[in-house]
N, C-alpha and C positions, 0 to 999 in steps of 0.2 A: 650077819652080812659078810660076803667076801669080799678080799682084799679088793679097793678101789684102786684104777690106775692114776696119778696124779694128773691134775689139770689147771690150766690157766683160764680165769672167769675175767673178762675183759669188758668194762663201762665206763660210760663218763662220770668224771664225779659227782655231776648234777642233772638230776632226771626231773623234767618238769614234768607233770601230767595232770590233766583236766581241762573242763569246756571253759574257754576266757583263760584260760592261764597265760596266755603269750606275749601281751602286753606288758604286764608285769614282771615278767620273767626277762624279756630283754631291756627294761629301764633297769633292771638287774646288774644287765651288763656293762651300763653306763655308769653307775654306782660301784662299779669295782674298778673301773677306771679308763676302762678304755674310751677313745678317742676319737681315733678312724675306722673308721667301718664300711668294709667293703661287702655289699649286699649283693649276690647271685641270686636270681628266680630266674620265671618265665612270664613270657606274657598270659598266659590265659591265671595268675594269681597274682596280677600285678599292684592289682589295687590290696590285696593284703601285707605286699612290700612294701607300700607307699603306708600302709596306718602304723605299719612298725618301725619304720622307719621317722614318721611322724614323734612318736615315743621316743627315740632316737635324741634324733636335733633339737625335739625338749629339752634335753639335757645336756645341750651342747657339744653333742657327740658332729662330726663331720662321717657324715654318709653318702658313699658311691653307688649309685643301683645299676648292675648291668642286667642284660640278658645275651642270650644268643645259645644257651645249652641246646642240643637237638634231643628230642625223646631216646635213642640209642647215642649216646655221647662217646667222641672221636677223641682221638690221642689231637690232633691239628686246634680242636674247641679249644680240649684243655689247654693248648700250649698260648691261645690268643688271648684267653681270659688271665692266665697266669702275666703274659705281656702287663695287660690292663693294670691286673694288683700291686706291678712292680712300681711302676709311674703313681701309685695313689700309694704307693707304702704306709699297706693297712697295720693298725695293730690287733684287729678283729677280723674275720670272716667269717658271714654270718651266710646263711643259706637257707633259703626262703619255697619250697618248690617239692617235686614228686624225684624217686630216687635218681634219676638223670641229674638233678639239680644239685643236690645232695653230695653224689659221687666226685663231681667235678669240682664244688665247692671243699673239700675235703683236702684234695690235691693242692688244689689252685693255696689252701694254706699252708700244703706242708712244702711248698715245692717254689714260689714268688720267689724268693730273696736266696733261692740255689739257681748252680749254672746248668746241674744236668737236665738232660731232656727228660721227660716222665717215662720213655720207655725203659729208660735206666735201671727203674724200681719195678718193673715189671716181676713179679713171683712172692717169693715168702721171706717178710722179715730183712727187704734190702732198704727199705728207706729209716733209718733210725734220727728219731729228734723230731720237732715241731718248734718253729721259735714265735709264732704267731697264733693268738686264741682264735678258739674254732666254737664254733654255736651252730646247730641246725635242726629248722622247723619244719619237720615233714609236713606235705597239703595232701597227699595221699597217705593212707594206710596199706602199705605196700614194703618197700624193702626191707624197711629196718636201718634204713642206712647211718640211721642218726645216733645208735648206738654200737655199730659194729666197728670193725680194724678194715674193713674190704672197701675197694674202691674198683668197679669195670670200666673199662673204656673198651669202643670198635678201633682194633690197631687196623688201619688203610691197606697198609703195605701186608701185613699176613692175614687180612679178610677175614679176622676171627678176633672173638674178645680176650680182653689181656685183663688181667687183674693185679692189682698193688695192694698187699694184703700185710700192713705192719700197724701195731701199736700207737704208732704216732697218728692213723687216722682214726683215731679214735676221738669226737670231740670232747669240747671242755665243757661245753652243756648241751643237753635233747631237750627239746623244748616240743610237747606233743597237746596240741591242741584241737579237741576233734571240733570244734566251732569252724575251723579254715578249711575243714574237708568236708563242708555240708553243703557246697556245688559243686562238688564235685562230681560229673557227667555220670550215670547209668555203666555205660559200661567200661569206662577207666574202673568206677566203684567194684564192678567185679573181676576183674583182670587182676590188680593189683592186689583186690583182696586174695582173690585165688597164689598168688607169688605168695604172701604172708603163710596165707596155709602151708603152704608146701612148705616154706622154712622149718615151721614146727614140724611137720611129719615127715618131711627127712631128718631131720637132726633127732626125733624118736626114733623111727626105725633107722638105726647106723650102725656100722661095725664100729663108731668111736662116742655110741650112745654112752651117756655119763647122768650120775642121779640128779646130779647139782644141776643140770642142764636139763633134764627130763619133765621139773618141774616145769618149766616156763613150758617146754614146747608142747605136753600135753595139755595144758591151760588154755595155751593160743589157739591148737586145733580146738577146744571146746567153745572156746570165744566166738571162733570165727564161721565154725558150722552152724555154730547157731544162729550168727545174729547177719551174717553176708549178705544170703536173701533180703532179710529187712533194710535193709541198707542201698541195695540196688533196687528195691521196688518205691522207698523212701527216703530219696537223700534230706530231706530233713527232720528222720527218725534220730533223735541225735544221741538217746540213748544205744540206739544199733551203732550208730556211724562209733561211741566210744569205745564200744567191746570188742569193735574190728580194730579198733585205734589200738588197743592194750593187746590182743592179740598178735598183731603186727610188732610191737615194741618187744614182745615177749619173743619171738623169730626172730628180731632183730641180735639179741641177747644170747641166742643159740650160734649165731655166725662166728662167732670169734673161738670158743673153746672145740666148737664140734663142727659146727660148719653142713653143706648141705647134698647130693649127691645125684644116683643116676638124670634125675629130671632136670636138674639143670643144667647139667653135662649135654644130654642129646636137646635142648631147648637153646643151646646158645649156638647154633648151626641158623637155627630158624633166623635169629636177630642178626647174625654176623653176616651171612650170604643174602637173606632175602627182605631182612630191614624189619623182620615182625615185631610187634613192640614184647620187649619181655614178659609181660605177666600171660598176655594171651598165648606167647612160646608156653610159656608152663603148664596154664590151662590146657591146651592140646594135647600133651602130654603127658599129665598126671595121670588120670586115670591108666591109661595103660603100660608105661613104668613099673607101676602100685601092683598091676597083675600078674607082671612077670617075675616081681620081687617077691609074692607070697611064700612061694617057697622055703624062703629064710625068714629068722626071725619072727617066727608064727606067733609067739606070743604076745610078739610088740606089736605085729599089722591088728589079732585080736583088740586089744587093748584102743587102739585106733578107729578099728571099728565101734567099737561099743561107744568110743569117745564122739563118735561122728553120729550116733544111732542107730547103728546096723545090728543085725544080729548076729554077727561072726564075721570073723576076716574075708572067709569067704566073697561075703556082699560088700567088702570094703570099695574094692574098681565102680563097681555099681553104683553104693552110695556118691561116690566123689561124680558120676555122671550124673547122677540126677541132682545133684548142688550145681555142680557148673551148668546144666542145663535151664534151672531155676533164674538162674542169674542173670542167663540170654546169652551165655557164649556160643554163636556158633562153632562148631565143633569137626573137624576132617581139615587135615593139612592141605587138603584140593582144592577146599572152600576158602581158602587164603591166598591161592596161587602158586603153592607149591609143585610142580612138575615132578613125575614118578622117579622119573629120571637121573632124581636130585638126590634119593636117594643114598645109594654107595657112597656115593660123597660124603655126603653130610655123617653118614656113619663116621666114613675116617676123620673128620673132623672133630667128634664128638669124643670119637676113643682118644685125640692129644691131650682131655681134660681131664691129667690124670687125678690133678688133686682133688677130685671130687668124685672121680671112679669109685680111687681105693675105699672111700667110705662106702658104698652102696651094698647093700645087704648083701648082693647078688652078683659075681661075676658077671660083667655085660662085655661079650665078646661082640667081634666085629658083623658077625652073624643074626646074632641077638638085636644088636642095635637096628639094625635092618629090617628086620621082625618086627619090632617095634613103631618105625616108622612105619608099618606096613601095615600095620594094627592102628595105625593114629591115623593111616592117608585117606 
């Protein structure tokens, strides 16, 4: 083996996983002490806030349930719900919800009981410390947010997402129960799953691919190709709905050491200017990304294919269309309401996100990106 470059493998100390684990896992949390607990979801999972919550105030825990996250979550969300947490001076937040929920729930703990504004921590490694525990139960199999250091938000005022990407969002426990994502709607299920995908197979094919990290994300792409389809044709296959579920937690896993690159660099143009919900930005764009970036890293796109079922890198772009096609995503950035137009833009937009450039197999110049979009419209 050659010399490895050193890395940092970032988790929560305590990883739940399995169908029904979540009930028990947050009486958990009342049993180590905590008290106040301020609960973040959304309305369309609100009745699985309310049974855990239930769990909760069993055990004489004091529990707040908001809502109001928007599916693309704003810096203005964050700072109202942050309001909320202060006036209920939680010693828990707990986060109930799909990764909008997740994100904001993250913040709203490290950030309650400081005076700066969250744009403050905007970048890498400015927000240090957490003085409040943090819990979150993803309802979709999708970000990974529940074990990563990364938090997005839509900043208003620069019309493009902003990320707060330290250590201290890392929670105190992932609580991953694929029971609460078994209504989840048809094509969230494959949106979101498609986002998980893509975590692992950017974070495979990277200029800052690492073995320790390779593990998970070649496992998640095998997870989730496999079992997606099933999952979007039968949301209550619940064996499919967990291998998406451990797929997705495995991407989640990949965010912190290596992180993820051209796709969701040119996909955050889509959510920032035009409000597309994330995973379907991804979806859109994978596939042809995937075909511009063959070039490099031939052995790893191999590798991917074969992991996916293809028979060479080659038919890698291909395979990923015929999965997202399986799943019902409609497909062309035109068919979304994208204008041609938009184009050149959204390129310059895409090229400010560097920290997710540099990784990307393949130089993607202002040109390229363009092409791309041209190839996706």
């Amino acid at each position: 083996m050659t010399e490895l470059p050193s890395i940092t493998l970032l988790q929560p100390p305590r990883i739940h996983f399995g169908a029904g684990c979540a009930v028990a896992a947050v009486t958990g949390l009342v049993r180590a002490g905590h008290r106040r607990i301020f609960l973040i979801t959304s309305p369309a999972v609100r009745s699985h806030a309310e049974t855990l919550a239930a769990a909760l105030r069993a055990g004489w825990a004091a529990v707040e349930i908001v809502t109001g996250v928007p599916p693309e979550p704003t810096a203005a969300c964050c700072e109202q719900l942050r309001d909320q947490a202060r006036g209920f001076a939680p010693d828990l937040v707990l986060a109930v919800g799909g990764g909008s929920v997740l994100d904001v729930a993250k913040l709203v703990a490290a950030l309650h009981d400081r005076p700066e504004p969250v744009a403050t921590f905007y970048g890498l490694n400015l927000l240090a410390g957490r003085r409040t525990a943090l819990a979150c139960v993803p309802t979709t199999a999708g970000t990974g947010s529940e074990v990563s250091p990364n938090a997005l938000l839509f900043d208003e005022a620069a019309v493009t997402k902003k990320a707060v990407i330290s250590p201290a969002l890392v929670p105190d426990d992932a609580i991953v129960d694929p029971q609460l994502m078994l209504s989840l709607p048809p094509a969230l299920t494959a949106t979101t799953g498609i986002d998980a995908l893509t975590h692992c197979l950017e974070a495979y094919a990277n200029r800052a691919a690492h073995p320790a990290v390779d593990l998970h994300a070649l496992e998640g792409v095998r997870l989730i190709g496999t079992h997606l389809a099933r999952a979007v044709a039968d949301g209550s296959d619940l064996a499919a709905r967990s291998a998406v579920a451990l797929g997705s937690l495995y991407g989640g896993l990949c965010l912190g050491p290596v992180n993820t690159a051209g796709v969701h660099a040119l996909a955050y143009p889509l959510g920032g200017e035009f409000h597309l919900a994330h995973g379907l930005s991804i979806a859109l764009l994978l596939p042809h990304v995937v075909r511009f970036n063959l070039p490099s890293l031939a052995g790893r796109h191999a590798v991917l294919a074969e992991a996916l079922g293809a028979g060479s890198a080659a038919e890698l772009p291909g395979q990923l269309e015929r999965l997202i096609a399986r799943c019902g995503v409609p497909m062309g950035l035109s068919a979304h309401g994208i204008p041609r137009d938009a184009l050149p833009r959204m390129a310059d937009a895409a090229l400010l996100v560097t920290r997710l450039l540099k990784n990307n197999p393949r130089e993607i110049t202002r040109a390229d990106a363009i092409r791309i979009y041209e190839a996706a419209f």
